[in-house]
C-alpha beads as a LAMMPS data file, in Angstrom:
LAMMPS data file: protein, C-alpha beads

266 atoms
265 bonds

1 atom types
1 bond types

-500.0 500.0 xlo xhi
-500.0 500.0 ylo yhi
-500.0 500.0 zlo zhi

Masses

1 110.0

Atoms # bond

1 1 1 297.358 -398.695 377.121
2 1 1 295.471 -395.542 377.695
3 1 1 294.538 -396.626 381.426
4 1 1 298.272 -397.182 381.890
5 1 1 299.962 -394.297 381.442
6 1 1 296.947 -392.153 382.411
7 1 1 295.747 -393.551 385.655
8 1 1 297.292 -396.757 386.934
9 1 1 301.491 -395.208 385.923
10 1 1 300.443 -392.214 387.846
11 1 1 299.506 -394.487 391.168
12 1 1 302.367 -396.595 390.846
13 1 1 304.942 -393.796 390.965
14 1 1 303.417 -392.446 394.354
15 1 1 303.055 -395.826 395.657
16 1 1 306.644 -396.690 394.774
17 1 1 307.617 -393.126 396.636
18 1 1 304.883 -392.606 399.121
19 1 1 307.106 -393.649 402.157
20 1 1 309.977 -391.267 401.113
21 1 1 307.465 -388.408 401.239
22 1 1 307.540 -386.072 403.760
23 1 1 304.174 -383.460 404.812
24 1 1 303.418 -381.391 402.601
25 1 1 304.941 -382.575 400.091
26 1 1 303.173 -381.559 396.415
27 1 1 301.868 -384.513 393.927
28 1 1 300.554 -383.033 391.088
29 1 1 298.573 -384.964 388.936
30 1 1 297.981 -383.599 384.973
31 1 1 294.433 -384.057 384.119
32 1 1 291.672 -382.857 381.109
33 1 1 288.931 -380.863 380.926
34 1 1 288.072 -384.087 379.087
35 1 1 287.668 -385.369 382.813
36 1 1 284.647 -383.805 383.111
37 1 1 283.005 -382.735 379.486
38 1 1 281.719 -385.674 377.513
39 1 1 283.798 -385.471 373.925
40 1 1 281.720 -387.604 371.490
41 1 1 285.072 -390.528 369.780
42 1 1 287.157 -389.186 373.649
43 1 1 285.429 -392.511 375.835
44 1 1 288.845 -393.836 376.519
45 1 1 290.707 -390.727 377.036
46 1 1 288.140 -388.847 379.294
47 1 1 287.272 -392.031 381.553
48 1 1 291.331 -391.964 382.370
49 1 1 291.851 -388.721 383.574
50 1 1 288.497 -389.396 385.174
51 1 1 290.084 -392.143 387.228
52 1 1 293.389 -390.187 387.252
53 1 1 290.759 -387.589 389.040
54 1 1 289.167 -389.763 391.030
55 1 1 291.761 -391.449 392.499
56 1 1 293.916 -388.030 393.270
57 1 1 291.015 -386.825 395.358
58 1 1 291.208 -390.579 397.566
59 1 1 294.956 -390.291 398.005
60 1 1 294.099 -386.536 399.334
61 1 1 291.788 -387.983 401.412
62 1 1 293.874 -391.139 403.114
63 1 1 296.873 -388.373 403.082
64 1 1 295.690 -385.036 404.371
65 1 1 299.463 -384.638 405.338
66 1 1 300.282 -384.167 401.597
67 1 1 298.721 -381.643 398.998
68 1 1 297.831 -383.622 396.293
69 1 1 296.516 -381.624 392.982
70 1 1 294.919 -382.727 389.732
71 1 1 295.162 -379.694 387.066
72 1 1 293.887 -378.897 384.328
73 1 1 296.476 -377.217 381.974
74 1 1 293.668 -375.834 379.795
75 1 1 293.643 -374.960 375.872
76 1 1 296.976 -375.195 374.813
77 1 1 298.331 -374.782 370.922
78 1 1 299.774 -378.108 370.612
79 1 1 299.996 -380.931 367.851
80 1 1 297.844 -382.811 370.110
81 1 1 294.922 -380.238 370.280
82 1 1 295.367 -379.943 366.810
83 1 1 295.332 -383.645 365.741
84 1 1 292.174 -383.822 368.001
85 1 1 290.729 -381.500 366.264
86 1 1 291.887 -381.705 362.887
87 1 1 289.180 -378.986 361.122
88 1 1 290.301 -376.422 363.667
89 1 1 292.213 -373.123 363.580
90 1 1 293.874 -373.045 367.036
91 1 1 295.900 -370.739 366.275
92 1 1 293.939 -368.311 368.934
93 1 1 294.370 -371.155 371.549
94 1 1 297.315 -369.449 374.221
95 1 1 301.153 -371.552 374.138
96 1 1 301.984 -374.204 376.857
97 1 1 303.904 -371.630 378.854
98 1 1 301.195 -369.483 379.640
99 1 1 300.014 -372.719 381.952
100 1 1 303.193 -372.949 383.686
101 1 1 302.887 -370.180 386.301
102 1 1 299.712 -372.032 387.540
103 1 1 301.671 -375.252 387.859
104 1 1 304.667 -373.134 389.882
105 1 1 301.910 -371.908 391.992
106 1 1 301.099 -375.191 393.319
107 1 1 304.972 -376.250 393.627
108 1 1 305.521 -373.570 395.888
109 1 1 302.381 -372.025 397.550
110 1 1 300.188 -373.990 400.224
111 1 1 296.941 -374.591 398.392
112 1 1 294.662 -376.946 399.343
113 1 1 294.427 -380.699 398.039
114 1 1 291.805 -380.333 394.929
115 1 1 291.320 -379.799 391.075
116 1 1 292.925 -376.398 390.117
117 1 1 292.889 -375.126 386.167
118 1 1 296.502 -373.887 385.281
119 1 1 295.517 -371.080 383.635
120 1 1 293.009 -369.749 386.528
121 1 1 296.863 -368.012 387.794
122 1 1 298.820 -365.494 386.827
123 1 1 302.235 -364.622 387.439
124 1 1 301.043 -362.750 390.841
125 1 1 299.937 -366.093 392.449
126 1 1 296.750 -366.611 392.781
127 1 1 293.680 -368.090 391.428
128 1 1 292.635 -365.064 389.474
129 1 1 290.440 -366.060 386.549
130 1 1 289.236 -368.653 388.885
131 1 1 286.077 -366.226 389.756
132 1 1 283.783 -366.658 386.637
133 1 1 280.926 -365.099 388.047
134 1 1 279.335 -362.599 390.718
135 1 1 276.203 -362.766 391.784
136 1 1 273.920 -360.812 393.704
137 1 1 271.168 -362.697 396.288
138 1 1 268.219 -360.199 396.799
139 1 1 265.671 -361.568 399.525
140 1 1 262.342 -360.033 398.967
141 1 1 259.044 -360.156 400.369
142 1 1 257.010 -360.155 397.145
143 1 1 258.781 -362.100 394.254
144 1 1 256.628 -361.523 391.585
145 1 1 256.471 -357.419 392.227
146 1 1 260.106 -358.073 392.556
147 1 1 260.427 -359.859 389.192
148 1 1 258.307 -357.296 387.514
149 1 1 260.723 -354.540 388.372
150 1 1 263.833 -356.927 387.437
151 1 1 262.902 -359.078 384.625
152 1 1 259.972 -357.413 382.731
153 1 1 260.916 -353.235 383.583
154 1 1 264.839 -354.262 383.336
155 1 1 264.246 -356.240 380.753
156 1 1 266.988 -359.425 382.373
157 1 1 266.617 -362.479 380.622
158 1 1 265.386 -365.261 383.114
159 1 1 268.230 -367.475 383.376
160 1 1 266.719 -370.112 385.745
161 1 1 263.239 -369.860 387.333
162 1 1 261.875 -372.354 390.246
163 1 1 259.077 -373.128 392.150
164 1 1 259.262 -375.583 395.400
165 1 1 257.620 -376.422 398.760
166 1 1 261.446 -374.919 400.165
167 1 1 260.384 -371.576 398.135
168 1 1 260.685 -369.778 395.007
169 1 1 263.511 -368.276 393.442
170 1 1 264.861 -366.795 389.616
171 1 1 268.401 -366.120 388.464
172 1 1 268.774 -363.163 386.235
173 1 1 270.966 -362.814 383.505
174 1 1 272.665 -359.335 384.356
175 1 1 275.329 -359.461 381.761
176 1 1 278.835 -360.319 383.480
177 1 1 276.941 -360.685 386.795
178 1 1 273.756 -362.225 387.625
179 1 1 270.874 -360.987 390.047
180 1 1 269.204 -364.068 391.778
181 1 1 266.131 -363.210 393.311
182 1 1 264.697 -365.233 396.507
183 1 1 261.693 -365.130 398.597
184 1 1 261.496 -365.741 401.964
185 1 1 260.954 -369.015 402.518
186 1 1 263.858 -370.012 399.929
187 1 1 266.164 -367.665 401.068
188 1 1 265.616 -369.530 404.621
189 1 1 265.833 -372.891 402.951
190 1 1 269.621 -371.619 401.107
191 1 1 270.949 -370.368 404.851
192 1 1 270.122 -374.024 406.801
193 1 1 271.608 -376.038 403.988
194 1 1 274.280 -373.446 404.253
195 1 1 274.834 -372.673 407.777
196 1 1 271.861 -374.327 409.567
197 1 1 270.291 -371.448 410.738
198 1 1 269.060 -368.563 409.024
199 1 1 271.513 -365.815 408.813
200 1 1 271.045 -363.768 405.971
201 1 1 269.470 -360.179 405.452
202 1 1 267.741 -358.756 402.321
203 1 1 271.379 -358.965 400.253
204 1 1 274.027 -362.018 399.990
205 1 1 277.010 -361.655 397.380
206 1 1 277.541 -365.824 395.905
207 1 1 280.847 -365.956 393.708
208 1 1 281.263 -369.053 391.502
209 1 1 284.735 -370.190 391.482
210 1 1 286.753 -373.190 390.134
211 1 1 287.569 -374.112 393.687
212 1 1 285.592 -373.731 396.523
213 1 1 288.116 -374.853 398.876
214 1 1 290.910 -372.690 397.631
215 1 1 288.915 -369.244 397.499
216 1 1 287.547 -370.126 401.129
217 1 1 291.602 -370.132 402.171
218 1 1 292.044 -367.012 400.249
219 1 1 289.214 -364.756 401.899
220 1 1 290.088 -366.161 405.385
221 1 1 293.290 -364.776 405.199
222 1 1 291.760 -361.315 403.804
223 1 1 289.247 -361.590 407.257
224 1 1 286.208 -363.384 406.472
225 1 1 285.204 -365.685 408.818
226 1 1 283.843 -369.022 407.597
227 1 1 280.755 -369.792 409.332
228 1 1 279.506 -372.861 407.274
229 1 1 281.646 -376.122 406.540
230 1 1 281.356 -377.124 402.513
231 1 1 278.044 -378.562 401.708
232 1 1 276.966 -380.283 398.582
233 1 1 273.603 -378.213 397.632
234 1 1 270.552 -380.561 396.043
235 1 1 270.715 -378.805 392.613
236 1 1 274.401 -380.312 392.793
237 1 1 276.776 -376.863 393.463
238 1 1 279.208 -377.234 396.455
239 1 1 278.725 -373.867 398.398
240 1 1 280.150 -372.249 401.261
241 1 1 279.403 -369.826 403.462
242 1 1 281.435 -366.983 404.993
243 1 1 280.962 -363.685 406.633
244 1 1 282.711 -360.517 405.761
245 1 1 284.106 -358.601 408.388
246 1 1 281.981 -356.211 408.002
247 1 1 278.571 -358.460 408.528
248 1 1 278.449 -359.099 404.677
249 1 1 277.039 -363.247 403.519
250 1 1 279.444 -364.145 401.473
251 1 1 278.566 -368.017 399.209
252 1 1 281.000 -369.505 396.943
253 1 1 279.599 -372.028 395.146
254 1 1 281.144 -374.573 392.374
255 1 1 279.468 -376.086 389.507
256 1 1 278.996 -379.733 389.383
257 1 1 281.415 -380.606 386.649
258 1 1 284.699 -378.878 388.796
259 1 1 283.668 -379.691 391.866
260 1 1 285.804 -381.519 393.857
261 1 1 285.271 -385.154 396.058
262 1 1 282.456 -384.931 398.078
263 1 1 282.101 -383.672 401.804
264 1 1 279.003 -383.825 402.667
265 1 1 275.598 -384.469 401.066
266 1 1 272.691 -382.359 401.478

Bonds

1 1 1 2
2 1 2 3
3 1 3 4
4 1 4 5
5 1 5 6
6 1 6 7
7 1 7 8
8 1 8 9
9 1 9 10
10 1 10 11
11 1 11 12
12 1 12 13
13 1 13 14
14 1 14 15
15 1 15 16
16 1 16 17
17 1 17 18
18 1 18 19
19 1 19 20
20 1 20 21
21 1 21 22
22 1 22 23
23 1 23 24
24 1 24 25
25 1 25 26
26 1 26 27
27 1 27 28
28 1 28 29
29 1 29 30
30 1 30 31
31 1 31 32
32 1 32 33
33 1 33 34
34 1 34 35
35 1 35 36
36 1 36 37
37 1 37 38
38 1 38 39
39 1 39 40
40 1 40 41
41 1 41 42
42 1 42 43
43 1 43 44
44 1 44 45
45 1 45 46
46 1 46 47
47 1 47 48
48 1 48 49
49 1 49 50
50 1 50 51
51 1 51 52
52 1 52 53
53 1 53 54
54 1 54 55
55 1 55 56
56 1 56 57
57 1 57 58
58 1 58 59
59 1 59 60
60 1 60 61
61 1 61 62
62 1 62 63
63 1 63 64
64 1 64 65
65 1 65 66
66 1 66 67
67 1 67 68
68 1 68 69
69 1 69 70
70 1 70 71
71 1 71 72
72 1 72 73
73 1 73 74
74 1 74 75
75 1 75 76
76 1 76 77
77 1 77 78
78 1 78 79
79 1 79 80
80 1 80 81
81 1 81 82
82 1 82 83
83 1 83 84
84 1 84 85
85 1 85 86
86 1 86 87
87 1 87 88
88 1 88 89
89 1 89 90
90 1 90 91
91 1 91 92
92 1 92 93
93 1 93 94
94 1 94 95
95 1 95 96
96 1 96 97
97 1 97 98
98 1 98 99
99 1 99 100
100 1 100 101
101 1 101 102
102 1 102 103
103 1 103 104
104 1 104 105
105 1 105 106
106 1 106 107
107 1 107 108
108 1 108 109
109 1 109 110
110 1 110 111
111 1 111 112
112 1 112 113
113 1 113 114
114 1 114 115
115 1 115 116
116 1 116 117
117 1 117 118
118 1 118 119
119 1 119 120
120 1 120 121
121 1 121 122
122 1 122 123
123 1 123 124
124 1 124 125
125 1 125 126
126 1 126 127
127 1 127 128
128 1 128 129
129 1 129 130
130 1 130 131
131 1 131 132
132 1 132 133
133 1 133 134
134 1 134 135
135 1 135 136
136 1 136 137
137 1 137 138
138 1 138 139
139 1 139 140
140 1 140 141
141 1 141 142
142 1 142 143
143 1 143 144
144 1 144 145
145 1 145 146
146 1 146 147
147 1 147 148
148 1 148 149
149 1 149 150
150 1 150 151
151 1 151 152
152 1 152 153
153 1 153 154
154 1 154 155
155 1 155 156
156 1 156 157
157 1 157 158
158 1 158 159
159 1 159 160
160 1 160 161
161 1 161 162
162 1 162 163
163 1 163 164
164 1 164 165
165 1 165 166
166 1 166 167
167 1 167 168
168 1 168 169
169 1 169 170
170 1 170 171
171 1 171 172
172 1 172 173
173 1 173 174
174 1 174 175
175 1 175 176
176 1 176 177
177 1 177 178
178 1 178 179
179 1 179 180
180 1 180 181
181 1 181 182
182 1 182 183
183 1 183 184
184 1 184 185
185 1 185 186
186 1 186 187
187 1 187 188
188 1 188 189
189 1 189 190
190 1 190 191
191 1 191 192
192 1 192 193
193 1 193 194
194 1 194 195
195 1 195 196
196 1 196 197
197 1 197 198
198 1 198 199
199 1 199 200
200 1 200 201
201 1 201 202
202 1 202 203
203 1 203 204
204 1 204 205
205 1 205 206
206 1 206 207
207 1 207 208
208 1 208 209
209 1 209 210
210 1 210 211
211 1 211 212
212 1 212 213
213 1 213 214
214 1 214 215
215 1 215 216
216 1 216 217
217 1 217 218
218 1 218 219
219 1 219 220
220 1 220 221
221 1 221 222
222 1 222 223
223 1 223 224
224 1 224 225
225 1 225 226
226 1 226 227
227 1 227 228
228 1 228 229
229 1 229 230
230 1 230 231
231 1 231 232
232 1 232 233
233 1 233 234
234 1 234 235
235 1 235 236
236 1 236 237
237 1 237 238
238 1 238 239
239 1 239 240
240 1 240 241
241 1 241 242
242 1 242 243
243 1 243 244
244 1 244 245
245 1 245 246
246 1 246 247
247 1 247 248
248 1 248 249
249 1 249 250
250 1 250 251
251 1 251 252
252 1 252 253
253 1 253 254
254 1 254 255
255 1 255 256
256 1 256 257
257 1 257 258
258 1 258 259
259 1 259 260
260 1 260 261
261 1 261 262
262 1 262 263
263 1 263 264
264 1 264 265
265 1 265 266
């Protein structure tokens, strides 16, 4: 019953319409973070919208004349949180409304096909909240001088530390921002998985964002230049690259659990 009205009810009503549609025309599919984040008792639930997902990013794909959005209406105070969650206050969770500007958004803008989160808008139009986190790419010649300076003089908590044949590499935490720091070889290793070439000087700004494909749009229209297709990364991100106008690397990169179907592998 679950797979009914989550996944295959959804399909029928756009197969039962699909030749009535015109381009561009907006389906908007209404998925779950439970789609992506493994809820211990949630198997059937989660594994709907997860086709419900799954199967709005093919129709995207055999319909690139259409916009076709799964979204994610976020924490809402509802009887349903609540009876999922039965030992909760949710009192602090936000109303249903405050996810409906996100959903107009998509009605009436020209977004990509993709996963969007409702709440990532606001009543300016946008994807606003959609940035979660800035980070700053330093390239340097020696990295352990350069995490000496960082991590042990700064005192930054190592968030992530590797060592590869591609090169070697450390995220650090920097509070709402993170500093990543790169030698040269990995820093070479990021650009051709990136762009194919190496590109980059001593500094490249990455943003994480809810949707790669959507922020790309929105900084081409503010005058960056993308200069790398979207690439599926092998720790599992899907980046892009783009250049500022004035020179600047610019990555956006999206986690693994909002990314969106897959372009191209790595």
């Amino acid at each position: 019953e679950v797979y009914r009205t989550n996944a295959i009810a959804p399909l029928a009503l756009v197969q039962a319409v699909r030749d009535g549609l015109k381009a561009g025309a907006r389906i908007v599919n209404i998925t779950s973070d439970a789609a992506i984040e493994p809820y211990e008792g949630w198997g059937g639930y989660g594994s709907s919208k997860a086709a419900l997902e799954q199967l709005s990013a093919i129709l995207a794909a055999e319909n690139p004349d259409l916009r076709v959005y799964h979204v994610d209406p976020g924490d809402m105070r509802t009887r349903m949180h609540q009876e999922a969650f039965p030992d909760e206050d949710i009192s602090d969770r936000p109303p249903p409304e405050e996810s409906v500007p996100g959903l107009l958004e998509l009605l009436t803008d020209d977004l990509p096909s993709g996963r969007y989160q409702a709440q990532d808008f606001t009543t300016a139009g946008g994807p606003t909240k959609g940035i979660h986190e800035l980070r700053v790419a330093l390239t340097v010649e020696d990295l352990d001088e350069a995490a000496a300076l960082y991590r042990d003089a700064l005192g930054l908590s190592v968030v992530k530390e590797w060592s590869q044949p591609e090169g070697r590499g450390l995220i650090l935490d920097a509070g709402p921002a993170s500093i990543e720091l790169v030698d040269q070889a990995q820093a070479e290793h990021i650009d051709r998985i990136e762009v194919g070439e190496r590109v980059s000087g001593p500094v490249r700004l990455a943003f994480g964002v809810s949707n790669v494909e959507a922020w790309a749009s929105s900084l081409q229209d503010g005058g960056a230049q993308a200069v790398g297709r979207p690439v599926y990364t092998p720790w599992g991100d899907l980046n892009q690259r783009l250049q500022a106008p004035d020179g600047a690397q610019l990555t956006l990169f999206q986690s693994a659990a909002e990314r969106p179907a897959e372009k191209e592998v790595v």
